[in-house]
C-alpha positions in Angstrom: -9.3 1.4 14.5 -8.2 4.2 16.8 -4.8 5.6 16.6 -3.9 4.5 20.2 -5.0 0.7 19.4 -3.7 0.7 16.0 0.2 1.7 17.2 -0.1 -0.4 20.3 -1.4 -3.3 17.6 1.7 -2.0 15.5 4.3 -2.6 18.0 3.1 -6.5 18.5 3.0 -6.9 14.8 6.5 -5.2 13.8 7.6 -7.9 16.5 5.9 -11.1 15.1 6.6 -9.7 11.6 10.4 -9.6 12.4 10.6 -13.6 13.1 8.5 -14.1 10.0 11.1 -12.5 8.1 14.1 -14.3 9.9 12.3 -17.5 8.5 11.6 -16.4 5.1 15.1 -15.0 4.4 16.1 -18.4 5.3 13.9 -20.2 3.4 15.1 -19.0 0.4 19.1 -18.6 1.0 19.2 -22.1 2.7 19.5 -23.9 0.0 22.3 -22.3 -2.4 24.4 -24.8 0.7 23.3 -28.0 -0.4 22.7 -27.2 -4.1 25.5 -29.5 -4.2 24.1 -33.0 -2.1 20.5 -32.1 -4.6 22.8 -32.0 -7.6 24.2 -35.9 -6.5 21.5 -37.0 -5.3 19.7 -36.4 -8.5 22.4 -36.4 -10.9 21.5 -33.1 -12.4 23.3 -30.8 -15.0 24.7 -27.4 -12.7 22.0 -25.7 -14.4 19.3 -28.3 -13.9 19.7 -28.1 -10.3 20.4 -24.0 -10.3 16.4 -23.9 -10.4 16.0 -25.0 -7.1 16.9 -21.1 -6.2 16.3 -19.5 -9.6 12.3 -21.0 -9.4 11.9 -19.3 -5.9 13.3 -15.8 -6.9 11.7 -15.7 -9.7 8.0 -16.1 -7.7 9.5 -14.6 -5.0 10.0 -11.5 -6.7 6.8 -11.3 -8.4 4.8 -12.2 -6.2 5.5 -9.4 -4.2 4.2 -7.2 -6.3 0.9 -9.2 -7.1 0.6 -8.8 -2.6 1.1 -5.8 -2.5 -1.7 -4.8 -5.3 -4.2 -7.6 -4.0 -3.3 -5.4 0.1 -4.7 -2.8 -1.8 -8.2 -4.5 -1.8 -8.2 -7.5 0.3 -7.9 -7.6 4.4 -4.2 -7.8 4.5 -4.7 -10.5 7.6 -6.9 -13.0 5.0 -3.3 -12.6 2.6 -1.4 -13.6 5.1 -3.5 -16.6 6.2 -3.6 -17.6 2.8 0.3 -16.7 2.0 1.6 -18.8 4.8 -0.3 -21.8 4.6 0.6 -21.8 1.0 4.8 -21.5 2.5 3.7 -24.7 4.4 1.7 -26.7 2.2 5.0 -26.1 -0.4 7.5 -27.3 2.2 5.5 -30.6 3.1 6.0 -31.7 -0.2 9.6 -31.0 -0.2 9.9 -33.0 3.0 8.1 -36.0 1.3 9.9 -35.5 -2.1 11.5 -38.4 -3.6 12.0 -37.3 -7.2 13.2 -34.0 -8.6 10.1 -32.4 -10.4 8.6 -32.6 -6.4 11.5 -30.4 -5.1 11.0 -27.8 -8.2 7.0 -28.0 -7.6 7.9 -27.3 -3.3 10.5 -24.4 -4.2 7.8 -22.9 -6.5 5.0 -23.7 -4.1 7.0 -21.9 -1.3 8.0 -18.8 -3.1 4.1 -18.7 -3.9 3.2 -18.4 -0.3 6.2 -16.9 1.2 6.2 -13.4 -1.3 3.5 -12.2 0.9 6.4 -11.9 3.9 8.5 -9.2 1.9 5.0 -7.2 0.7 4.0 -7.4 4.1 6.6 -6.2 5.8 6.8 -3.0 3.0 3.2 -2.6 4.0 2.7 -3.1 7.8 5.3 0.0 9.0 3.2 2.2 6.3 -0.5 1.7 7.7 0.7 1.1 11.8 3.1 3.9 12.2 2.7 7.4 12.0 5.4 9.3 9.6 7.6 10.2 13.0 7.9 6.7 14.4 8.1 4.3 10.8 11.8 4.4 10.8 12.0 2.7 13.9 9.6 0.0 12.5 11.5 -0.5 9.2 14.2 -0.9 11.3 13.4 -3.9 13.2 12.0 -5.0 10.4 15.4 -4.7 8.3 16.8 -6.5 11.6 14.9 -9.5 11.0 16.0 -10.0 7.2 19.5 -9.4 8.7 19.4 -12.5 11.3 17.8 -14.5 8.5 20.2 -13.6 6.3 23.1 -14.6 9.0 22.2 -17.5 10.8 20.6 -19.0 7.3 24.1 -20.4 5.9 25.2 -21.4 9.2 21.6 -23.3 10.1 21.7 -25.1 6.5 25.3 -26.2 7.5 24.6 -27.4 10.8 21.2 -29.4 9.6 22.5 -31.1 6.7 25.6 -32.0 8.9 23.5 -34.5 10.8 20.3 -35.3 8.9 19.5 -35.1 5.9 18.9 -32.1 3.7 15.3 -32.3 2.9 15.1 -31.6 6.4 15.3 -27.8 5.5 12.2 -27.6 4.3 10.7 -27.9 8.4 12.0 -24.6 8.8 8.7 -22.7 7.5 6.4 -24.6 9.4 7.7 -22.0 12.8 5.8 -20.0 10.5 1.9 -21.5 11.4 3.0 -20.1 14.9 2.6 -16.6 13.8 -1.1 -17.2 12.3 -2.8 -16.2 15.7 -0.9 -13.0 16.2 -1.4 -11.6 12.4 -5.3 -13.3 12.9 -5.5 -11.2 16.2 -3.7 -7.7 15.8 -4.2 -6.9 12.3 -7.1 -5.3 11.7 -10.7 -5.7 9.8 -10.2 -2.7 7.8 -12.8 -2.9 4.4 -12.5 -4.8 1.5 -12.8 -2.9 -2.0 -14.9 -4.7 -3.7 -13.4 -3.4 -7.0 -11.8 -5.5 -10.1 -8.7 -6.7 -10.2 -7.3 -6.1 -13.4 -5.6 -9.6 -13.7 -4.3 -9.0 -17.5 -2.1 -6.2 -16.6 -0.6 -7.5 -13.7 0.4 -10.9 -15.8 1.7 -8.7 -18.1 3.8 -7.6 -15.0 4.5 -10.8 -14.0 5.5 -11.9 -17.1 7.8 -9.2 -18.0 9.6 -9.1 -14.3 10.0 -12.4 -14.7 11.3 -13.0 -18.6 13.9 -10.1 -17.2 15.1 -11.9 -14.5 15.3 -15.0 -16.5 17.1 -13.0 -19.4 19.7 -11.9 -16.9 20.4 -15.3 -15.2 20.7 -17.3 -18.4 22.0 -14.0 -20.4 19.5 -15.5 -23.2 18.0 -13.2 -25.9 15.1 -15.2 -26.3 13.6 -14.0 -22.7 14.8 -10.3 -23.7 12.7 -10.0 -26.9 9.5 -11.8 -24.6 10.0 -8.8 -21.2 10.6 -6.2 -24.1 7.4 -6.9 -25.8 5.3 -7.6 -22.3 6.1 -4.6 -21.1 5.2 -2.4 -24.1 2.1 -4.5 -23.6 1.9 -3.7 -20.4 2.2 0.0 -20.7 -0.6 -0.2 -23.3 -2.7 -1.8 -20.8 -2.3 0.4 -18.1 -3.1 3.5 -20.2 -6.3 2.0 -21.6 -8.6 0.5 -18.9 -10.5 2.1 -16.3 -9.1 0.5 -13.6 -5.5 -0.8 -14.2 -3.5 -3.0 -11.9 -1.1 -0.1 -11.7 -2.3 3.6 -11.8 0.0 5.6 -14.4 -0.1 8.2 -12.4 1.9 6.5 -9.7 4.9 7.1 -12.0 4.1 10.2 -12.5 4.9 10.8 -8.7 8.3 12.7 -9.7 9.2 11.7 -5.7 8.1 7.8 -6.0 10.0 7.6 -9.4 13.5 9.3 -8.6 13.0 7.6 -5.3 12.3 4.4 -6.6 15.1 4.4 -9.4 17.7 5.4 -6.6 16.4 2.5 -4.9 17.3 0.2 -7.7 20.5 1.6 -8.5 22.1 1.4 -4.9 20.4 -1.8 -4.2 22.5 -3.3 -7.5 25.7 -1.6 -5.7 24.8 -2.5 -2.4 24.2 -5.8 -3.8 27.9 -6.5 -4.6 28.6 -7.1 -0.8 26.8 -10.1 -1.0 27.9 -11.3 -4.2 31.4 -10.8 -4.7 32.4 -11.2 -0.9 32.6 -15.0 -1.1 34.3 -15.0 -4.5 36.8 -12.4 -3.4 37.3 -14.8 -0.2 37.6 -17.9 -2.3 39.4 -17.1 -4.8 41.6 -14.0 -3.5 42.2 -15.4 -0.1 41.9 -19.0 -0.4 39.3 -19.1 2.3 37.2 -22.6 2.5 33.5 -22.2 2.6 33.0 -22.7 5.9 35.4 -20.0 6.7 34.0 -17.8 4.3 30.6 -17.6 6.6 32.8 -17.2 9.7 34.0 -13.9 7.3 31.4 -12.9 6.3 29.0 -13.5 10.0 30.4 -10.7 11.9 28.7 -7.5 9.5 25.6 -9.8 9.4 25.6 -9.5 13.4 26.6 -6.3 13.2 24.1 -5.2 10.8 21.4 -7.0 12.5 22.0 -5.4 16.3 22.0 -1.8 14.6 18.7 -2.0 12.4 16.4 -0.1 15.3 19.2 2.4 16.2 18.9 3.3 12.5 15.2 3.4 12.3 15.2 5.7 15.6 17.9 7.9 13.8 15.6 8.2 10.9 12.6 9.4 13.2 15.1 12.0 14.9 17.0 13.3 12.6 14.8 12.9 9.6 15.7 10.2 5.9 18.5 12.5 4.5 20.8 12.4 7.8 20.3 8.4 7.8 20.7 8.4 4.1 23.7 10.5 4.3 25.5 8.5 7.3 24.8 5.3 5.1 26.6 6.8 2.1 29.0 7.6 4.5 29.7 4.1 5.6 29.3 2.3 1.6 32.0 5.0 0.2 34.1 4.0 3.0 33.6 0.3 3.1 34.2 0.8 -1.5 37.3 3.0 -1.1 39.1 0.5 1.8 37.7 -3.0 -0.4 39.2 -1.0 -3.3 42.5 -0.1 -2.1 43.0 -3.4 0.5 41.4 -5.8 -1.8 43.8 -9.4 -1.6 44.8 -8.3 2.3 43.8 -10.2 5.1 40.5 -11.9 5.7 40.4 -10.5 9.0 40.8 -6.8 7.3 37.9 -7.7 4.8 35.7 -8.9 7.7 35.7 -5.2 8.9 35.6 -3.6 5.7 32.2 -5.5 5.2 31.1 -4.2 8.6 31.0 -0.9 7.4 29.2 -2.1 3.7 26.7 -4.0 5.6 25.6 -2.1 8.1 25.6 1.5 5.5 23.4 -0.7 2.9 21.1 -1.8 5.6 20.7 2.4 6.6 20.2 2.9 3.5 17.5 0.3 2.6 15.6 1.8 5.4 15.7 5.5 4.8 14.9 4.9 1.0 11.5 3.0 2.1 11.1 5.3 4.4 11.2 8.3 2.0 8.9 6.1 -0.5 6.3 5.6 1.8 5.9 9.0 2.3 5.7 10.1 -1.3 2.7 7.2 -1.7 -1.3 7.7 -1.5 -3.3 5.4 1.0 -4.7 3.4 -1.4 -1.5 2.6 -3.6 0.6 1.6 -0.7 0.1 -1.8 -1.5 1.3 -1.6 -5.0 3.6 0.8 -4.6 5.6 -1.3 -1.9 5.2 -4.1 -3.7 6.8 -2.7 -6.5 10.1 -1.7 -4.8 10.4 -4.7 -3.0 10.2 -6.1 -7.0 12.7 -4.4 -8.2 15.1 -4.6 -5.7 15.2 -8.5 -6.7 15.6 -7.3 -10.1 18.4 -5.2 -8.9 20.4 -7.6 -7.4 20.2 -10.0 -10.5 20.9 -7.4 -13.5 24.1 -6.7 -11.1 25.0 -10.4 -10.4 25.2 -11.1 -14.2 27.4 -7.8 -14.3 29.4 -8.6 -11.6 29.6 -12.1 -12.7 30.9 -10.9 -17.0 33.4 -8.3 -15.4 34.9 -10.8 -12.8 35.4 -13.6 -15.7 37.2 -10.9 -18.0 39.4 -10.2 -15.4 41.9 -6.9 -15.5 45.4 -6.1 -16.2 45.8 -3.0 -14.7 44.7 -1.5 -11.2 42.5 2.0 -11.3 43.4 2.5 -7.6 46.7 3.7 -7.3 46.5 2.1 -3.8 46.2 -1.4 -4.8 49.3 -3.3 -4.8 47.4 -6.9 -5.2 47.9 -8.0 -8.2 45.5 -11.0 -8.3 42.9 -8.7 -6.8 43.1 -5.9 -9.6 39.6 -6.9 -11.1 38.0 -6.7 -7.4 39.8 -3.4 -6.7 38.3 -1.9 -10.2 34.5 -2.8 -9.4 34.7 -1.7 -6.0 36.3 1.7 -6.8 33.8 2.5 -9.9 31.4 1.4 -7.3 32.4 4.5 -5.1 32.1 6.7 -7.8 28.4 5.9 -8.7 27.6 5.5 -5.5 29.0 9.4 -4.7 27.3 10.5 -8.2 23.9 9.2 -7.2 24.3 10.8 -3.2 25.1 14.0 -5.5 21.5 13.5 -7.1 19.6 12.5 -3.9 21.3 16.2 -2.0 19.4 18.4 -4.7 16.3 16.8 -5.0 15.9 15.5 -1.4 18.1 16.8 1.0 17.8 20.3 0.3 14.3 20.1 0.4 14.4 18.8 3.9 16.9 21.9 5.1 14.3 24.4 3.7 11.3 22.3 5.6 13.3 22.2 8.8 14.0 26.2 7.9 10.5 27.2 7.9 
């Protein structure tokens, strides 16, 4: 495909792939509302009905990965076919489900399909845009998980409200309407007709997803399983001719610094999301439905200033949009830190400035990745961040979660003078100081590179 065509092809599918995303994001937050009504309905044990979400992170997450290696190979249109149909052939038999095991078998079902949404949309900026113009696409792109991520509590309270909650699972059927864009823009580029080394990437599977189970049930049993599948998995890699991840892809010194920064200010960026609504509940007293009110304004925010960010990124290159997000996190971290037990109204701000800085940064960090990856491990490589940002945000959760039921006695921020917030001050002010040592590390390796490029 020509370069004219394939950009003009680009700008349709960064479009279509934005509402794909605004459904999949709700998809699989949707239901942590009515976890509740499930729980009744099927007189489950808290932690029999906590699989309705843990089952769809858990394939959600890996199957990202498994996309993004089988893009590598396979016409990235036929995934998508295949992916969606699979979202809505898992969301028919929620709708029909009368028994518990059916819900499970839909959330699983879905997650199967619906992982090709987050690969693809890793993917899709890489091989459509040129370098100059691929912020600007991750941007919209970043706007559509915003939206998803803001209207999906609000739409889950609004359906179960007046019909019944199974009703949620109509939502990925918009979905099908996307089918004959992706069918007609993307193109016919080759299939490899090369071996998929399946073995490795179970082992993969198998050890993302014993981690992730490790850290939700904080169970040792799972630890010594991901522990032993991934020196499994290193073995494999190193041994066969063609392995479902090339060791040298880690040996990309820019991929793996990037990729690590990645992971760590995803599991900061990740306590916005997570302790928000606790801080709200159990701080401020707020009521749940108030707590989306809250929270709904740095969603909107967030989701109205993805493509000025991407464009920022094309114009004034990933270390000024990196540096502006640090920026706004330290300064959303020190006010959370020092404020924390104030005013909902104050918070609601304060998030503004979290939300919309982790968003920036999300975008300049795939942006910088994308740009340290060969053509023919984009797929995988992707893939793989997209992974581990779900691990991210779960090995943080669990820490969040320990620190928050210890509680603290003391305040570490001088400016705090809540005492029933002092454990939410704490996190939030160690949070600003990681997240200023790890803008320290990304200066020397990345941004001083970029002043001696622009130099020259």
């Amino acid at each position: 495909m020509e370069t004219g065509v394939q950009q003009q092809a680009g700008e349709k599918l960064i479009r279509i792939l934005a509402f794909t995303l605004v459904i999949s994001v709700m998809s699989a937050s949707m239901f942590n509302i009515v976890l509740p009504e499930i729980r009744a309905e099927f007189q489950l044990s808290f932690a029999q009905v906590s699989w309705v979400t843990s089952a769809f992170l858990l394939i959600y997450a890996v199957g990202t990965v498994i996309y993004g290696k089988l893009a590598d190979i396979y016409k990235l249109k036929n995934l998508l076919t295949f992916g969606l149909i699979f979202f809505v052939f898992g969301s028919l038999i929620g709708l029909v489900a009368q028994a518990y095991w059916m819900v499970l078998l839909s959330r699983i079902l879905q997650a199967a399909g619906a992982a090709v949404v987050p690969a693809t949309a890793s993917i899709i900026p890489v091989r459509y845009f040129p370098p100059e113009s691929r912020g600007r696409a991750l941007g919209i792109s970043m706007t559509g998980l915003a939206i998803g991520g803001a209207i999906g509590p609000l739409v889950a309270t609004l359906v179960v409200s007046i019909v019944h909650w199974r009703w949620l699972f109509c939502m990925p059927l918009f979905t099908l309407f996307t089918l004959p864009y992706y069918r007609k823009y993307l193109d016919n580029e080759h299939e490899d007709a090369g071996n998929i080394d399946w073995i490795g990437g179970g082992l993969l599977a198998g050890t993302a997803a014993l981690l992730l189970l490790a850290i939700t049930y904080e169970a040792w049993m799972p630890a010594a399983g991901c522990l032993i599948l991934f020196v499994l998995f290193i073995a494999r890699i190193r041994s066969v001719a063609k392995p479902f991840i090339r060791p040298e892809l880690f040996r990309n010194k820019s991929y793996s610094l990037v990729l690590a920064i990645a992971f760590l200010t995803t599991g900061i960026g990740y306590s916005l999301a997570f302790l928000s609504p606790q801080l709200l509940s159990q701080v401020n007293h707020l009521a749940p439905g108030l707590i989306g009110f809250a929270i709904a304004p740095a969603a909107v925010t967030t989701a109205i200033l993805g493509r000025k960010a991407g464009k920022l990124a094309d114009a004034k290159g990933n270390p000024f949009l990196y540096y502006v997000a640090s920026l706004l996190l330290l300064t959303c971290f020190a006010l959370l830190s020092s404020f924390a037990g104030i005013s909902p109204v104050y918070i609601a701000v304060f998030l503004i400035f979290g939300n919309v800085g982790q968003s920036f940064m999300m975008i300049a960090l795939s942006n910088t990745i994308s740009r340290t990856l060969p053509k023919e491990q984009t797929g995988v490589g992707m893939g793989l961040l997209a992974m581990l940002n779900f691990v991210a945000g779960a090995v943080s959760a669990s820490i969040y979660s320990t620190t928050i039921d210890q509680g603290a006695s003391s305040v570490w921020n001088a400016a705090n003078s809540f005492p029933v917030a002092f454990v939410y001050s704490n996190i939030y002010f160690v949070l600003a100081f990681l997240h200023a040592m790890i803008l320290l590390i990304y200066y020397f390796q990345f941004g001083r590179a970029e002043r001696k490029r622009k130099a020259t």
